[in-house]
C-alpha positions as CSV (number, residue, x, y, z in Angstrom):
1,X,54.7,8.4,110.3
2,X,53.6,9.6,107.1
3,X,55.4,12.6,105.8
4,X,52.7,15.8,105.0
5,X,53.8,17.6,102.6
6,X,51.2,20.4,101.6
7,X,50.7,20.5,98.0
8,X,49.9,23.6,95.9
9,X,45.9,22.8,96.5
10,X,46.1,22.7,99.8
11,X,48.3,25.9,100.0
12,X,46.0,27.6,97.9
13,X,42.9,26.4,100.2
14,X,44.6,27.8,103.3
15,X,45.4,30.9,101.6
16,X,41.8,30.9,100.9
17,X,40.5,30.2,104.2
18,X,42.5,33.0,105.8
19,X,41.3,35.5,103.0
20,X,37.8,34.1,104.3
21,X,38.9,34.6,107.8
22,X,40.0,37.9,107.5
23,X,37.2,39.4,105.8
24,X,34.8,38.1,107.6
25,X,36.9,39.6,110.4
26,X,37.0,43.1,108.4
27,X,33.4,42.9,107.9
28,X,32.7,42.7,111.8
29,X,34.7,45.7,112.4
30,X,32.8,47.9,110.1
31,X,29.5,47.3,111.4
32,X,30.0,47.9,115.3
33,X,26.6,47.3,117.0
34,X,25.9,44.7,114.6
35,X,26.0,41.0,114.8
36,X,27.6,38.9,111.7
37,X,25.5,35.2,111.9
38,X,26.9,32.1,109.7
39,X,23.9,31.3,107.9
40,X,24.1,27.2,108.1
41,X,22.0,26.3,104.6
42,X,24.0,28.4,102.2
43,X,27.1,29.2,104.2
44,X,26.1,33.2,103.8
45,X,27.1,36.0,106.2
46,X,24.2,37.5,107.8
47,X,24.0,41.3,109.5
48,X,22.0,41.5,112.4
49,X,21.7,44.9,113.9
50,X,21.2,44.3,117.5
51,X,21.3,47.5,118.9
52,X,17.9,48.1,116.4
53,X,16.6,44.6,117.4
54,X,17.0,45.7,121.3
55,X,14.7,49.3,121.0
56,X,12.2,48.1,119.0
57,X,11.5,44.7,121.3
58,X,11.8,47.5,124.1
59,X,9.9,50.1,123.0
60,X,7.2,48.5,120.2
61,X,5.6,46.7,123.0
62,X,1.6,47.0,122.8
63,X,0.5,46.2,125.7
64,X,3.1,48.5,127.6
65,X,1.6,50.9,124.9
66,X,-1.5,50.1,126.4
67,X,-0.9,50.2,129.9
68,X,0.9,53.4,129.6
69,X,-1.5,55.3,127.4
70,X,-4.5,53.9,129.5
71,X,-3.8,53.2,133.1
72,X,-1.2,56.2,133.2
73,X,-1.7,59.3,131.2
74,X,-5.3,59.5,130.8
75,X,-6.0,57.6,134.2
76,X,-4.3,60.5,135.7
77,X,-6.1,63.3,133.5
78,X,-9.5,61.5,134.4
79,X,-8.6,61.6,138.0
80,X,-7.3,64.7,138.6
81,X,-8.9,67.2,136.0
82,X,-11.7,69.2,136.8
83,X,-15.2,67.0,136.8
84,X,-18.8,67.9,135.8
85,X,-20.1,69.6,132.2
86,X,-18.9,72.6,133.2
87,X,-15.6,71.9,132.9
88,X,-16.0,70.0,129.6
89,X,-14.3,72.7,127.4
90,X,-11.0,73.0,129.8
91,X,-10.9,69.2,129.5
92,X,-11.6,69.6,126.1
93,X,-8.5,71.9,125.3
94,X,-5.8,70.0,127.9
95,X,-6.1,66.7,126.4
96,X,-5.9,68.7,122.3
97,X,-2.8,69.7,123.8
98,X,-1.5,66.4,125.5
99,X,-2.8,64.5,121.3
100,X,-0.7,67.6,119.3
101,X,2.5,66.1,121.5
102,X,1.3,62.8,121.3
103,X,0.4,62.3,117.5
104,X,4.2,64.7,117.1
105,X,2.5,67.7,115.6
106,X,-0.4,66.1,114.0
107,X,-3.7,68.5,114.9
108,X,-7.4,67.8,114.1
109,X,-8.5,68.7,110.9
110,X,-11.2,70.8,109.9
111,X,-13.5,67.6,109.1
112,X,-12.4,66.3,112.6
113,X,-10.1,63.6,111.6
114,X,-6.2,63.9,112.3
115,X,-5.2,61.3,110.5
116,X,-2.9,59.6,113.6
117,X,-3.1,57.5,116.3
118,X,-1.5,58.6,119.7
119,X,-2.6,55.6,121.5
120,X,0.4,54.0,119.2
121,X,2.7,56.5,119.4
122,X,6.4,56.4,120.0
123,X,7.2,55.2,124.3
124,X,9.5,57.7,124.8
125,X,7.1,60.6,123.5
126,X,4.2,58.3,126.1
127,X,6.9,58.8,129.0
128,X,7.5,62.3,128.2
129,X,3.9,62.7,128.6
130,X,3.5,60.5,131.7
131,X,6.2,62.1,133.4
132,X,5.0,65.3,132.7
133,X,1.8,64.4,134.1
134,X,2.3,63.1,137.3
135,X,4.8,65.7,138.0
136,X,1.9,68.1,137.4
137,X,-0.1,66.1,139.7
138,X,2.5,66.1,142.7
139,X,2.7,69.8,142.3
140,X,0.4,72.2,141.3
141,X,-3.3,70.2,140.0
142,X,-4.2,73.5,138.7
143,X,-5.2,72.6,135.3
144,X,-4.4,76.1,133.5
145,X,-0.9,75.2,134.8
146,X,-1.3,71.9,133.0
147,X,-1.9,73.4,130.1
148,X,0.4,75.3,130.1
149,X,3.3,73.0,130.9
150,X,1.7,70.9,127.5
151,X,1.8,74.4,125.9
152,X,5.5,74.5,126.0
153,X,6.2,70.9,125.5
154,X,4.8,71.4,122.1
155,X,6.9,74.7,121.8
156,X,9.9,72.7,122.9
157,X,9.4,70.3,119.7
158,X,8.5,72.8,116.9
159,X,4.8,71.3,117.1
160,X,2.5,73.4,116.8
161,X,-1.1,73.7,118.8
162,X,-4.9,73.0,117.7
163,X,-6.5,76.3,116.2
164,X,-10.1,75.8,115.5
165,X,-10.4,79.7,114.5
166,X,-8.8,83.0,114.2
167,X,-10.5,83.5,117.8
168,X,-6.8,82.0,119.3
169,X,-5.1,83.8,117.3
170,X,-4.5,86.8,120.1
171,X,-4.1,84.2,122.7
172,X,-1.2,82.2,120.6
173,X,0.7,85.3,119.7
174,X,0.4,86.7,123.5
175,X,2.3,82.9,124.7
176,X,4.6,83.8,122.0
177,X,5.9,87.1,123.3
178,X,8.6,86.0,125.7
């Protein structure tokens, strides 16, 4: 049997090693949420932020995007809002409501641009919309209570609503008074 004794070196290595230990142990208990990986080439600590990683694979997907903005929201709109030219200006001012809450604020400009894309907006502000939507549709159809419903989902959020003159004006000041 050979006797180990444990010279200074390799005291000092273990000490090391436990120092290691520990703070990669400390490290890990700062960062809650957050994954610590060993990178294998250089030995280096790596955070990952899995709770980050996990929303946007979830809610950065384009074609649920897609399917959502498409085949939900303005499926439903095209379905069940009122058809024919007549009706063009009430369609008109619905879905100007339904892009303010979309595009989080962001109204047309003057030179017709707005400068955002709602199709690419955040899911959870699609869902809102969707769900507000097809409520709408199980209920009422009535498309002035559409708008209004979009009215004060924009309220709700501080957004704002699209004012092509001071003709509104009377109109915005009147939803105001509560």
């Amino acid at each position: 049997m050979e006797n180990k004794k444990k010279t200074a070196k390799d005291i000092e290595l273990e000490k090391l090693k436990n120092i290691e230990k520990l703070e990669i142990l400390q490290k890990a208990k700062e960062t809650q949420g957050k994954q610590l990986t060993i990178n294998i080439e250089d030995g280096g600590l790596k955070e990952i932020d899995e709770l980050k990683e996990l929303i946007d694979q979830k809610f950065d997907n384009p074609e649920e995007k897609h399917s959502l903005f498409y085949n939900g929201i303005q499926n439903l709109l095209k379905k069940y809002l009122p058809k024919g030219k007549e009706y063009a200006e009430q369609r008109k001012i619905i879905h100007e409501e339904k892009l303010i809450f979309l595009n989080r604020g962001v109204a047309l400009k003057p030179d017709g641009t707005r400068g955002s894309d709602s199709r690419m907006t955040y899911a959870e502000d699609m869902n809102e919309m969707a769900k507000l939507i097809s409520d709408w549709v199980l209920t009422s159809q009535d498309f002035v209570d559409l708008y209004l419903k979009l009215y004060e989902l924009n309220e709700k959020y501080d957004y704002g609503h699209q004012i092509n003159d001071d003709s509104s004006n009377p109109f915005f000041n009147r939803m105001n008074e509560k």
